[in-house]
PDB file with one MODEL, atoms N, CA, C and O in Angstrom:
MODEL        1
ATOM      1  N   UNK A   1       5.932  15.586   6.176  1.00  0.00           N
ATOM      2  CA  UNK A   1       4.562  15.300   5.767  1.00  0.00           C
ATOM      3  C   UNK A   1       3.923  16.564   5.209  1.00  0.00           C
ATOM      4  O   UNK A   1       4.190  17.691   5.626  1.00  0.00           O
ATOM      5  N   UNK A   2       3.005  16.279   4.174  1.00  0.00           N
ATOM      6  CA  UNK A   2       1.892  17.535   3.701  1.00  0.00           C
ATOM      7  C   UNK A   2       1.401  18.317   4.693  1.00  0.00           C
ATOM      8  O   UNK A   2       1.290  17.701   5.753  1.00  0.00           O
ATOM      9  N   UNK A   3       1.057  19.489   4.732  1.00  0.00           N
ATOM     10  CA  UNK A   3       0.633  19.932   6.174  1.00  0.00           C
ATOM     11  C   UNK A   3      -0.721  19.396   6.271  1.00  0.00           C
ATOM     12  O   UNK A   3      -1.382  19.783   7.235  1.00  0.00           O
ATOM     13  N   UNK A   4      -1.092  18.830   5.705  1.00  0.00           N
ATOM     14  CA  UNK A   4      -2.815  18.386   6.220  1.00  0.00           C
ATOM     15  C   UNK A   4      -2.805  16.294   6.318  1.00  0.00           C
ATOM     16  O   UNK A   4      -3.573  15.362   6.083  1.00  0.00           O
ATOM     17  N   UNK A   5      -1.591  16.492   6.749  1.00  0.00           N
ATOM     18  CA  UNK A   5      -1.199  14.769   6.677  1.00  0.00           C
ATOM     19  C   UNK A   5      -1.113  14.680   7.994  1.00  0.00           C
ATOM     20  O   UNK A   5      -0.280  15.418   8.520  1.00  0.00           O
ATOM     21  N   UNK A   6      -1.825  13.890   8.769  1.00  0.00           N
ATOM     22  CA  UNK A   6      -1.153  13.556  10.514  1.00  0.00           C
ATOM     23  C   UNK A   6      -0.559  12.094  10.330  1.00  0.00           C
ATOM     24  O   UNK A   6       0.593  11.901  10.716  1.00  0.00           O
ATOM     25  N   UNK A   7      -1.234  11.125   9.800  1.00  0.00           N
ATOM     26  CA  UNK A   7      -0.032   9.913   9.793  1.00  0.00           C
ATOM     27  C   UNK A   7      -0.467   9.098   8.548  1.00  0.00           C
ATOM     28  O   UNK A   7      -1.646   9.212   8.212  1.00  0.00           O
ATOM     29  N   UNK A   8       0.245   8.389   7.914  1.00  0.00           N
ATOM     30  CA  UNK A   8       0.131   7.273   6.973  1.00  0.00           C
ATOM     31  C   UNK A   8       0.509   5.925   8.057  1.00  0.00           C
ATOM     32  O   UNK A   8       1.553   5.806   8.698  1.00  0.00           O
ATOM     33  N   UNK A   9      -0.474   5.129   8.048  1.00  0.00           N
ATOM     34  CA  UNK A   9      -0.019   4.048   8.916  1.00  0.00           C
ATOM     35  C   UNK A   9      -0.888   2.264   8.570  1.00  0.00           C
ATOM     36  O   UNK A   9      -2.077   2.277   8.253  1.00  0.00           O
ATOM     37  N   UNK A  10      -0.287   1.176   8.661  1.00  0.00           N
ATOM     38  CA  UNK A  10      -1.345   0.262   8.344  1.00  0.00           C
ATOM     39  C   UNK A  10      -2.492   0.976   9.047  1.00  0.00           C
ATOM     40  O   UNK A  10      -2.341   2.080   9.570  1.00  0.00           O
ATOM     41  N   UNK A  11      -3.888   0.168   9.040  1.00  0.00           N
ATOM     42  CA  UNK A  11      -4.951   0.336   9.777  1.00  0.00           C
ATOM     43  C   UNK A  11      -5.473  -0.934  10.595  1.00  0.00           C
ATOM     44  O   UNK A  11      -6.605  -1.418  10.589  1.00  0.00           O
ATOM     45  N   UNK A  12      -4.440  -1.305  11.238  1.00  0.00           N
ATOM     46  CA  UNK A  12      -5.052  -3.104  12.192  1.00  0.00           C
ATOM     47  C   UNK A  12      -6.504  -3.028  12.771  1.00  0.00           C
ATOM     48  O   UNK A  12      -7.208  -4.037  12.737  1.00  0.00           O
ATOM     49  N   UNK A  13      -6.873  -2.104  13.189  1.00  0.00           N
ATOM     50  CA  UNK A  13      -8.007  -2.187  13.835  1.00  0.00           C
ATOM     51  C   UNK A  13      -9.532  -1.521  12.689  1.00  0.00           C
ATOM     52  O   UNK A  13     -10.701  -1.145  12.774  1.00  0.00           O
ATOM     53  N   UNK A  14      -8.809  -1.670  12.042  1.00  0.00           N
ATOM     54  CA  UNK A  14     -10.093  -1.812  10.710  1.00  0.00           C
ATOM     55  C   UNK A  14     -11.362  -2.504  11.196  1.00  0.00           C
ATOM     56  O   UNK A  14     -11.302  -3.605  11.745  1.00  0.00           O
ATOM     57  N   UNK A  15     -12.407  -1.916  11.013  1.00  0.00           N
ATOM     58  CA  UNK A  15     -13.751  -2.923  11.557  1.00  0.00           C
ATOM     59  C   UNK A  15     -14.550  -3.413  10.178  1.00  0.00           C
ATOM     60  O   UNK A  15     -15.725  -3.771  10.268  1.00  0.00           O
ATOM     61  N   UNK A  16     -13.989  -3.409   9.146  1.00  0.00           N
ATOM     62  CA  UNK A  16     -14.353  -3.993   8.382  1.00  0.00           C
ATOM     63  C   UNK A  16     -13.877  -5.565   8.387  1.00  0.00           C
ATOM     64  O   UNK A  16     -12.797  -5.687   7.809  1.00  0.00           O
ATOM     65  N   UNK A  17     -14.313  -6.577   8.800  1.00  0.00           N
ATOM     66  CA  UNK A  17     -13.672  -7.715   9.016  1.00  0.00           C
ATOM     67  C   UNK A  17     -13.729  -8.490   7.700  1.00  0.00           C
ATOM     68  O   UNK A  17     -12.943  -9.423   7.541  1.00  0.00           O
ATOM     69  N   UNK A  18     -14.568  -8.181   6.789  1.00  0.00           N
ATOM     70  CA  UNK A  18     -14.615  -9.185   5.819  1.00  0.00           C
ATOM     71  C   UNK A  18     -13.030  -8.790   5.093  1.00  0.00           C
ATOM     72  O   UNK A  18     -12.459  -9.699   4.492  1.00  0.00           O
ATOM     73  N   UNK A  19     -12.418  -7.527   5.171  1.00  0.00           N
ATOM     74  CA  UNK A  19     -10.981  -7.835   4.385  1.00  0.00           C
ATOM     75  C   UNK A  19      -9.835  -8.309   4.818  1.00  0.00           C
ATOM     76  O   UNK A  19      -9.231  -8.167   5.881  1.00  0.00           O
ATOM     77  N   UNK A  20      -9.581  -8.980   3.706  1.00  0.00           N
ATOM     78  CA  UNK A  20      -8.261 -10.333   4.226  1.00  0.00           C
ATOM     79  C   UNK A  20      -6.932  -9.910   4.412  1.00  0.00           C
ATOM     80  O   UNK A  20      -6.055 -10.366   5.146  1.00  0.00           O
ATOM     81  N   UNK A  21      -6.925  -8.737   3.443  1.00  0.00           N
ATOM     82  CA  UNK A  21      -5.711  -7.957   4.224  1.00  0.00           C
ATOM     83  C   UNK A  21      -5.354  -6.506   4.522  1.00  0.00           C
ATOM     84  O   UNK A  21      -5.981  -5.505   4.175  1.00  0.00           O
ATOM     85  N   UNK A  22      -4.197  -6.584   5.250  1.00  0.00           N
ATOM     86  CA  UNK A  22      -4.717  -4.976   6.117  1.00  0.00           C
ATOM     87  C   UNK A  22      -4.428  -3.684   4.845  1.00  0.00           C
ATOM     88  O   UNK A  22      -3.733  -3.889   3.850  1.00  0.00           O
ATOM     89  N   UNK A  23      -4.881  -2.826   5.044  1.00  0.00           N
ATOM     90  CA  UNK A  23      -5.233  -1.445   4.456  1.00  0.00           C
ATOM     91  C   UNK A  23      -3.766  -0.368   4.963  1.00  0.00           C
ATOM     92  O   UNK A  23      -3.001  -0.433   5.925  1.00  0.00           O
ATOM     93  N   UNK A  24      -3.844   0.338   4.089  1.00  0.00           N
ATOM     94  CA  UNK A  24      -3.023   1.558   4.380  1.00  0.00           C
ATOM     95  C   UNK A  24      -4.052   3.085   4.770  1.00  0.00           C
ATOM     96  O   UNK A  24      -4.566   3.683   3.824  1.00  0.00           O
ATOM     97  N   UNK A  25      -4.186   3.411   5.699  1.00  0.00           N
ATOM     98  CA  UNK A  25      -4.785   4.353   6.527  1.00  0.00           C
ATOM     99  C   UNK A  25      -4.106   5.662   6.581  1.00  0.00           C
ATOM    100  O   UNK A  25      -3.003   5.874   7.085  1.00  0.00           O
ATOM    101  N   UNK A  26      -4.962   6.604   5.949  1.00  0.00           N
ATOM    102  CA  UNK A  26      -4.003   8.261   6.057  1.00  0.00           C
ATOM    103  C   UNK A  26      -4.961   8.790   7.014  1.00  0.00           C
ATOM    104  O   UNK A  26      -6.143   8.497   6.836  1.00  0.00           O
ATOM    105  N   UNK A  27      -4.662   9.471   7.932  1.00  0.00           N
ATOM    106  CA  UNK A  27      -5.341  10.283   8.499  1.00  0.00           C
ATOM    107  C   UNK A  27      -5.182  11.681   8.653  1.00  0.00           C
ATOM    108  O   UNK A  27      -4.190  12.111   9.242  1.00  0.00           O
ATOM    109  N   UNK A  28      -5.887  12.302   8.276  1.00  0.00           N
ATOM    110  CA  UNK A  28      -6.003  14.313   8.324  1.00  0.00           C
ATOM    111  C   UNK A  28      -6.347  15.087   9.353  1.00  0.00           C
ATOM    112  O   UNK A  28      -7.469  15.161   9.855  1.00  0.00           O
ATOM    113  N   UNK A  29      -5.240  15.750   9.716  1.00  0.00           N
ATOM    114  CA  UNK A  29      -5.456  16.860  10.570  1.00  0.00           C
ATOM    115  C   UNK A  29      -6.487  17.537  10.941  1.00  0.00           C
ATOM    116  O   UNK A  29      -6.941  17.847  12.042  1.00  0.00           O
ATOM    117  N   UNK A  30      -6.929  17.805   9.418  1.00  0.00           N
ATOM    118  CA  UNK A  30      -8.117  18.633  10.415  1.00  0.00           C
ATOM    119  C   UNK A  30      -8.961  18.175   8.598  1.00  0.00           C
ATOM    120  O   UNK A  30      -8.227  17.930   7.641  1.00  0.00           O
ATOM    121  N   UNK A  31     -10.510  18.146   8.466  1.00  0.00           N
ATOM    122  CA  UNK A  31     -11.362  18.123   7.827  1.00  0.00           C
ATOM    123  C   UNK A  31     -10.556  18.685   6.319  1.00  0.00           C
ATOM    124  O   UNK A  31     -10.223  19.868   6.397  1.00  0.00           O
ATOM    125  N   UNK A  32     -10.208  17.996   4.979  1.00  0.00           N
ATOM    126  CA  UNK A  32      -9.942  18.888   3.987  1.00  0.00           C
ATOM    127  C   UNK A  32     -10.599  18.291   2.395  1.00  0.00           C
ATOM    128  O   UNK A  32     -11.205  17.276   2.738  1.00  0.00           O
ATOM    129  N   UNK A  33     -10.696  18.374   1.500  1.00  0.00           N
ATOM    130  CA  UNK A  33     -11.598  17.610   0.428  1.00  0.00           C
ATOM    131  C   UNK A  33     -10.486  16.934  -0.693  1.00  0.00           C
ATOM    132  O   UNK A  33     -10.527  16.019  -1.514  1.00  0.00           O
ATOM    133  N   UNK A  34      -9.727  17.681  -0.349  1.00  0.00           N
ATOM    134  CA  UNK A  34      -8.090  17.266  -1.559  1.00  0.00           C
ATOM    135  C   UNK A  34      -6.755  17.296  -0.584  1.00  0.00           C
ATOM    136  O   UNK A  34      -6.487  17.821   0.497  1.00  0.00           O
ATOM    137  N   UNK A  35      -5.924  16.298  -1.715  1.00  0.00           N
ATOM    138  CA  UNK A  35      -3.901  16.968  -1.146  1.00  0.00           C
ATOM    139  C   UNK A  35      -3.356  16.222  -2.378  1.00  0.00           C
ATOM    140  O   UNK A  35      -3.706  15.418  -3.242  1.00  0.00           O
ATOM    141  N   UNK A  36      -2.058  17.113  -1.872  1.00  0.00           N
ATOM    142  CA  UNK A  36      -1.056  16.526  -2.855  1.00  0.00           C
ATOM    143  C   UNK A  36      -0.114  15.932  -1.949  1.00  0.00           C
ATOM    144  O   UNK A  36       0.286  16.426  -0.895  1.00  0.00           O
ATOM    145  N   UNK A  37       0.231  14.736  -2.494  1.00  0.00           N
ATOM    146  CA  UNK A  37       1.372  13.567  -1.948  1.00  0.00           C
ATOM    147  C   UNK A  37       2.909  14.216  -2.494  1.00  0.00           C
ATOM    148  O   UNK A  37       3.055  15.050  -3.387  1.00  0.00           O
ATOM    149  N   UNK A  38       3.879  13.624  -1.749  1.00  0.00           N
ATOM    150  CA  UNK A  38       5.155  14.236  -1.781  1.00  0.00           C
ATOM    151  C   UNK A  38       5.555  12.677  -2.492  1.00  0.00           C
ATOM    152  O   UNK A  38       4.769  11.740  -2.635  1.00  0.00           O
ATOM    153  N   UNK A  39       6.806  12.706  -2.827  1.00  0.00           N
ATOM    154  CA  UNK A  39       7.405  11.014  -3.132  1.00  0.00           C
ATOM    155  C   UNK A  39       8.092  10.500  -1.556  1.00  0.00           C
ATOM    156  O   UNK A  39       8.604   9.383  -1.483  1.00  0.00           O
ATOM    157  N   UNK A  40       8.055  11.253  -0.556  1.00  0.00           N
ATOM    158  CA  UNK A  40       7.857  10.348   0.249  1.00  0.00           C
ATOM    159  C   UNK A  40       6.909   9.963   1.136  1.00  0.00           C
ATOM    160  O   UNK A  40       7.167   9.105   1.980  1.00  0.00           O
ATOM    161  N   UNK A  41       5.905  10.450   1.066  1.00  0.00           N
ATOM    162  CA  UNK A  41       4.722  10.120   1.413  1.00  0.00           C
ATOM    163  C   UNK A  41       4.442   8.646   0.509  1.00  0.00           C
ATOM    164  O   UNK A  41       4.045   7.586   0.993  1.00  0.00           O
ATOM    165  N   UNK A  42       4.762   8.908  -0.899  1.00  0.00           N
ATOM    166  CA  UNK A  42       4.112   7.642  -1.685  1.00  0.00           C
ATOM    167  C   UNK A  42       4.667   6.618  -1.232  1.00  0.00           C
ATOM    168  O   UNK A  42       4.081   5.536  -1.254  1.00  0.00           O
ATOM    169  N   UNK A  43       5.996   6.768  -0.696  1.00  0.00           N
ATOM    170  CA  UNK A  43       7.123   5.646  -0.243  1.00  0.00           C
ATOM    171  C   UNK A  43       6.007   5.414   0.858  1.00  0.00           C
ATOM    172  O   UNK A  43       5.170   4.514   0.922  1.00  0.00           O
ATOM    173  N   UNK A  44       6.178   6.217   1.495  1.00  0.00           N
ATOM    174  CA  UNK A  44       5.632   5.589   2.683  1.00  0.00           C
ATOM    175  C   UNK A  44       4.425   4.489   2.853  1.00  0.00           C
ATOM    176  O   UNK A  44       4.336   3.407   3.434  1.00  0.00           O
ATOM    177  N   UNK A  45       3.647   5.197   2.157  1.00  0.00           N
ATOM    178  CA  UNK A  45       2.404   4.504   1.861  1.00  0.00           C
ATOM    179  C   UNK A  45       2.597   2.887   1.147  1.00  0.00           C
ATOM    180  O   UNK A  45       1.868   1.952   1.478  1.00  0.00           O
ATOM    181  N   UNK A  46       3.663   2.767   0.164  1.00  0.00           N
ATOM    182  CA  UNK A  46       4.032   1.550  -0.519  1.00  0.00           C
ATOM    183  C   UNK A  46       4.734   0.703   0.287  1.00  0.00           C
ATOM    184  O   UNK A  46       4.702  -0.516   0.121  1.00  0.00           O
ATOM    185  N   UNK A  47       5.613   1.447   1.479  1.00  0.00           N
ATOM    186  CA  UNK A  47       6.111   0.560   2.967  1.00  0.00           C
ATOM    187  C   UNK A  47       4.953  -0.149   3.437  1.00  0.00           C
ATOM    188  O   UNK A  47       4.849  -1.373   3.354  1.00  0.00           O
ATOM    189  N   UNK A  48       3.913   0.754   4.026  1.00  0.00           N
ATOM    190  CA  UNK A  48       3.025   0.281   4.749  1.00  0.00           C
ATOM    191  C   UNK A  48       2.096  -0.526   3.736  1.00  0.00           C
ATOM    192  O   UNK A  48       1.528  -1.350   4.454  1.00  0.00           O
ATOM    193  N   UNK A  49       1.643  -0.705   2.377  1.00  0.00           N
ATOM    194  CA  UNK A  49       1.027  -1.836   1.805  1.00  0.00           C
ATOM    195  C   UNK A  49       1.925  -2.747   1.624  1.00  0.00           C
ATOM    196  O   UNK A  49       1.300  -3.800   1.499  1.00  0.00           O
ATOM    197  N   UNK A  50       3.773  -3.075   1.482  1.00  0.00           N
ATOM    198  CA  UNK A  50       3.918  -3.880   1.477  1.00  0.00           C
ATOM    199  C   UNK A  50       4.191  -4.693   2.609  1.00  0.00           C
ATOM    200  O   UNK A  50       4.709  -5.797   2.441  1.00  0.00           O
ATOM    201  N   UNK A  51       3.935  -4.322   3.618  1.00  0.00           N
ATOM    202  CA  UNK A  51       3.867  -5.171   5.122  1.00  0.00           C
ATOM    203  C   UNK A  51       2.316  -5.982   4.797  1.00  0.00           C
ATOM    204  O   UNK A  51       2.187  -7.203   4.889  1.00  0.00           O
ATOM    205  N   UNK A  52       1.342  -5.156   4.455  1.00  0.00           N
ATOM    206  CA  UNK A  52      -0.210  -5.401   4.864  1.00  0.00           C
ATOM    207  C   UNK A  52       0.055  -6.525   3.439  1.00  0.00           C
ATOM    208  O   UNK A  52      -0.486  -7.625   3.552  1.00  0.00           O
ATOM    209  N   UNK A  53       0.638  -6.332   2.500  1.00  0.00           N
ATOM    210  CA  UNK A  53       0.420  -7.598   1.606  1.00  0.00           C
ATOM    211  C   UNK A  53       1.378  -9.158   1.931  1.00  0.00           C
ATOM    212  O   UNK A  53       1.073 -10.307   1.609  1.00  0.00           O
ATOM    213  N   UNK A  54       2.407  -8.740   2.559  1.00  0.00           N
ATOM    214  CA  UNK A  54       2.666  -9.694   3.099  1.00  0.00           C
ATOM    215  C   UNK A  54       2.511 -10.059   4.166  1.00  0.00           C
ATOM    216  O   UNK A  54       3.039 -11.136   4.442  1.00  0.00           O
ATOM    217  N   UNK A  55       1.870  -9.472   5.050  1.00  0.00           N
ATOM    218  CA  UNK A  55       0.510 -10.466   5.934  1.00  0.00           C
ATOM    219  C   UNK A  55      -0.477 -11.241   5.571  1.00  0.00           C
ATOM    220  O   UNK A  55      -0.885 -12.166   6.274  1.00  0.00           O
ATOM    221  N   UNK A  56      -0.939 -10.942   4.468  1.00  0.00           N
ATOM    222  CA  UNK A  56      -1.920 -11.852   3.534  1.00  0.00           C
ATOM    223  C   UNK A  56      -1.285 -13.107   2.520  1.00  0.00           C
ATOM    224  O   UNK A  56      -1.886 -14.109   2.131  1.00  0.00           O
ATOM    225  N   UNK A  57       0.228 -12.671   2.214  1.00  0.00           N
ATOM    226  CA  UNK A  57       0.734 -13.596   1.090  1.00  0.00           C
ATOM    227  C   UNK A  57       2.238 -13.454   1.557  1.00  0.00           C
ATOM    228  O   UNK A  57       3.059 -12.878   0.843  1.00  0.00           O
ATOM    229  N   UNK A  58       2.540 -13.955   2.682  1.00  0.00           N
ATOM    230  CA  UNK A  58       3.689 -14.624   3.024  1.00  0.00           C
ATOM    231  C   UNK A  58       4.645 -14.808   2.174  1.00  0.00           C
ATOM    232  O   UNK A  58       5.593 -14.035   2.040  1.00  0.00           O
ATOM    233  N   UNK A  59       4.474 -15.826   1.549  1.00  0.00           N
ATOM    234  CA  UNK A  59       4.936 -16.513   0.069  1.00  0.00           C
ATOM    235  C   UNK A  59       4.017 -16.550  -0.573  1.00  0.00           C
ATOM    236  O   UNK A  59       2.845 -16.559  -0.199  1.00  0.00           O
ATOM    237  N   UNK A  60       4.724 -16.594  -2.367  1.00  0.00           N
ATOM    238  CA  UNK A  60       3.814 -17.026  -3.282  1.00  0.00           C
ATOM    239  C   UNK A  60       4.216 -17.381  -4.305  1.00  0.00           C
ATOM    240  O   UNK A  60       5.323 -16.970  -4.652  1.00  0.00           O
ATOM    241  N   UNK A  61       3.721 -17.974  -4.879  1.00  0.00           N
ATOM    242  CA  UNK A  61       4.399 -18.260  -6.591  1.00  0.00           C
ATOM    243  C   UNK A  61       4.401 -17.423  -7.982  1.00  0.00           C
ATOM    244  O   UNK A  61       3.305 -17.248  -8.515  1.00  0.00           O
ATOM    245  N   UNK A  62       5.122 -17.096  -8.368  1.00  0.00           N
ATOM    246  CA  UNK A  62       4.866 -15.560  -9.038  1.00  0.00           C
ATOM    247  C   UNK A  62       4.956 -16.126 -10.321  1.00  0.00           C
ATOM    248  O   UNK A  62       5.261 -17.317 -10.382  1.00  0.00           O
ATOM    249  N   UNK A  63       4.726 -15.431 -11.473  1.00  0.00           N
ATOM    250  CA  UNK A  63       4.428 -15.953 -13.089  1.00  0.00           C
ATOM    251  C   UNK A  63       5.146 -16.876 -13.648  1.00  0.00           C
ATOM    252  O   UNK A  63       4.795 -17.806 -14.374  1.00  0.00           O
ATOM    253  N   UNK A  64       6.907 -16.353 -13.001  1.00  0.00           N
ATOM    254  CA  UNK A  64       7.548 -17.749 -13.770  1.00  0.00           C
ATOM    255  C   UNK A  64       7.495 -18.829 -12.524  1.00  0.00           C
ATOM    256  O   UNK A  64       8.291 -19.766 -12.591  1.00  0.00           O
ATOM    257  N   UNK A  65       6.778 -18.770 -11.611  1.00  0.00           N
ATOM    258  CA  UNK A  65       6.824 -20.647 -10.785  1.00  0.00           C
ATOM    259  C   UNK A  65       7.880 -20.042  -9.612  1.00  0.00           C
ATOM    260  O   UNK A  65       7.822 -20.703  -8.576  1.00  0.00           O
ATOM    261  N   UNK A  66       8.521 -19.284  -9.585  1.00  0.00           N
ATOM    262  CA  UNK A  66       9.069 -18.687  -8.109  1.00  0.00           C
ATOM    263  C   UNK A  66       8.551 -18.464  -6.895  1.00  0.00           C
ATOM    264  O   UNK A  66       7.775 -17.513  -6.806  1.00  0.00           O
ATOM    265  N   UNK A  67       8.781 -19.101  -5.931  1.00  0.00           N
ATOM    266  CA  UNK A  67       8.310 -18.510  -4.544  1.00  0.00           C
ATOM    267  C   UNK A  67       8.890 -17.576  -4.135  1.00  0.00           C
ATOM    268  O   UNK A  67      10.119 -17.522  -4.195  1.00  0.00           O
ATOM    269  N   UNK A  68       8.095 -16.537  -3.581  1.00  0.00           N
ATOM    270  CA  UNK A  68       8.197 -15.240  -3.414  1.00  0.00           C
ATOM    271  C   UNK A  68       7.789 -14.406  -2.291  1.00  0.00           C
ATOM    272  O   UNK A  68       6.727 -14.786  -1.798  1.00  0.00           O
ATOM    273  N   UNK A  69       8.272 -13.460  -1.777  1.00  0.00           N
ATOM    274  CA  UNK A  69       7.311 -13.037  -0.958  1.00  0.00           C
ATOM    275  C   UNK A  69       5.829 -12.287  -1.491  1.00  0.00           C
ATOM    276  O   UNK A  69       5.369 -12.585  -2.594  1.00  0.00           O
ATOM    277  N   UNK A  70       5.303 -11.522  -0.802  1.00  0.00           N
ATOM    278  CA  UNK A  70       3.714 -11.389  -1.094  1.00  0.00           C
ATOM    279  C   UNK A  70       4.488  -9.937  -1.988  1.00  0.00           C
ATOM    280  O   UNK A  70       3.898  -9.664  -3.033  1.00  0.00           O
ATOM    281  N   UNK A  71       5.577  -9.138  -1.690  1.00  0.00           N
ATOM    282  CA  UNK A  71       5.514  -7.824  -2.147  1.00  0.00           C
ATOM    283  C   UNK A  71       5.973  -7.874  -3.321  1.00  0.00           C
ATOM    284  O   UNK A  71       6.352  -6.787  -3.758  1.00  0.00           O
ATOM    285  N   UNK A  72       6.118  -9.120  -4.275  1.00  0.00           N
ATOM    286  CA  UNK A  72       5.963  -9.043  -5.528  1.00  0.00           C
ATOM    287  C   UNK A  72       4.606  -8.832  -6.478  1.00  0.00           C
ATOM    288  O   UNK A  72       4.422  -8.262  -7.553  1.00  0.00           O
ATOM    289  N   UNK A  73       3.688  -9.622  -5.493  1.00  0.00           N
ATOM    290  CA  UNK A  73       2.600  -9.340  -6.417  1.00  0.00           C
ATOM    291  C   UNK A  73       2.344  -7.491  -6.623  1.00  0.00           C
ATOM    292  O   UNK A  73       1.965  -6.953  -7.663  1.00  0.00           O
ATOM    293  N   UNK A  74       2.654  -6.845  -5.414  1.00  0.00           N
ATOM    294  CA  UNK A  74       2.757  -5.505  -5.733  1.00  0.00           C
ATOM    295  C   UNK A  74       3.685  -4.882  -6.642  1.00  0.00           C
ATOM    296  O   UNK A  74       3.228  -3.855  -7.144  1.00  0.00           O
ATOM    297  N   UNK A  75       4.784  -5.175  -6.986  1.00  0.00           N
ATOM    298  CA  UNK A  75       5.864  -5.005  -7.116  1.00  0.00           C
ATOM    299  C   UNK A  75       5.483  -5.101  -9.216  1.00  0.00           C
ATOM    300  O   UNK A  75       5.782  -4.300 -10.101  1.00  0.00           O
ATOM    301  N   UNK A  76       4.704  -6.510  -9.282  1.00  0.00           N
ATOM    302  CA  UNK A  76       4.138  -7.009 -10.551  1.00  0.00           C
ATOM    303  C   UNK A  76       3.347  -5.770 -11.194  1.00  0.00           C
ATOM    304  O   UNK A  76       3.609  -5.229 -12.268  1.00  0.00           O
ATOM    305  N   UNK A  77       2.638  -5.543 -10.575  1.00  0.00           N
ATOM    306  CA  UNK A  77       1.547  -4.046 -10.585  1.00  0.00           C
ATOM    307  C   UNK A  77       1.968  -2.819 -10.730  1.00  0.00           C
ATOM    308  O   UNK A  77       1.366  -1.931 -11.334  1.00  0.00           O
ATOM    309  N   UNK A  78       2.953  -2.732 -10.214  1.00  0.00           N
ATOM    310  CA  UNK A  78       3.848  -1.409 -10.301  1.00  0.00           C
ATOM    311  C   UNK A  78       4.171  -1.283 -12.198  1.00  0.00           C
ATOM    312  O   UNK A  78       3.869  -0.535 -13.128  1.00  0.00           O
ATOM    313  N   UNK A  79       4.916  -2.465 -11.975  1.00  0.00           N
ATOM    314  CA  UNK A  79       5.503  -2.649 -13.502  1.00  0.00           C
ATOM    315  C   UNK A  79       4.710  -2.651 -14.033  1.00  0.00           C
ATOM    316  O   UNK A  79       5.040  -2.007 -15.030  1.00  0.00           O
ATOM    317  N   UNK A  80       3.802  -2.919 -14.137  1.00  0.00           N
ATOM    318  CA  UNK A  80       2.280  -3.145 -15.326  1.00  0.00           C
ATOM    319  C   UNK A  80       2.065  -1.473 -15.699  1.00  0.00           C
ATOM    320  O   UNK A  80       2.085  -0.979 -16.826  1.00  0.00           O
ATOM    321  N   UNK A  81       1.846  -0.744 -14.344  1.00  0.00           N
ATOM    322  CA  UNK A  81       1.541   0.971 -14.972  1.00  0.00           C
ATOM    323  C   UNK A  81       2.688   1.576 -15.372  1.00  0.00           C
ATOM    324  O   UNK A  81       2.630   2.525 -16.154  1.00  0.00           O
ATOM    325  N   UNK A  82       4.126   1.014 -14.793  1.00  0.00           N
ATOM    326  CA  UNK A  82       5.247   1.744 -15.996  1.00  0.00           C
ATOM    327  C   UNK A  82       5.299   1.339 -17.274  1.00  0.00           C
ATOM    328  O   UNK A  82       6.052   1.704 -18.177  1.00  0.00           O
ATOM    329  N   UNK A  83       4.308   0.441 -17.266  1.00  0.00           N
ATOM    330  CA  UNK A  83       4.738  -0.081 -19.212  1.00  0.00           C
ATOM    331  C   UNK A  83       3.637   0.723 -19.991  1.00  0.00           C
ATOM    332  O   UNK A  83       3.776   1.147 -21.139  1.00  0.00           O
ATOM    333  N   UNK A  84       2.089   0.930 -18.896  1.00  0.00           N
ATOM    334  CA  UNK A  84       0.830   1.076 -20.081  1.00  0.00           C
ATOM    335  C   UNK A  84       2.131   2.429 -20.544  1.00  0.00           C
ATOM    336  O   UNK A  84       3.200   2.770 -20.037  1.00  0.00           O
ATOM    337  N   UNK A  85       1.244   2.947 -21.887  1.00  0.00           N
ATOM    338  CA  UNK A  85       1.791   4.119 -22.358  1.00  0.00           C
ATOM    339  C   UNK A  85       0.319   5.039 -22.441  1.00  0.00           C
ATOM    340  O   UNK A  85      -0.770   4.904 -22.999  1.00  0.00           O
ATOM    341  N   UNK A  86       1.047   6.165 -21.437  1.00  0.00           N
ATOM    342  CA  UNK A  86       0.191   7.287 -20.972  1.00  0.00           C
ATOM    343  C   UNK A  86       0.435   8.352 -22.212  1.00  0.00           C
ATOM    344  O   UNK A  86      -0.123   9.449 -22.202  1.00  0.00           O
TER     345      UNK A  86
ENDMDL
END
């Protein structure tokens, strides 16, 4: 981990109740205003949203009519920012 990283983890006990599905939660060591992510930190973080999205979307039907699990719709999104051209 970054040294100012203490955990990447869902966040279940979120008290925001109006959201339908769970969040990915970083928490910091100690008080800092910036960081830089490692690629496995990003992994990590994309582990823990794709659990929290498939708690919300089990299955689903994805563009061509496939049932799917929920971590395509992420998965859809991903691909969308490797195509824009930066």
């Amino acid at each position: 981990m970054t040294a100012n990283i203490k955990s990447i983890r869902m966040w279940d006990d979120n008290p925001d109740k109006t959201r339908v599905s769970k969040v990915v939660r970083i928490e910091f060591k100690f008080p800092c205003t910036w960081t830089v992510l490692s690629i496995e930190e990003l992994k990590q973080i994309l582990r823990v949203w794709i659990k929290g999205e498939e708690l919300k979307y089990p299955t689903r039907t994805n563009l061509y009519g496939n049932t799917v699990k929920g971590r395509s719709l992420l998965f859809e999104e991903i691909i969308k920012v490797f195509e824009e051209d930066l």
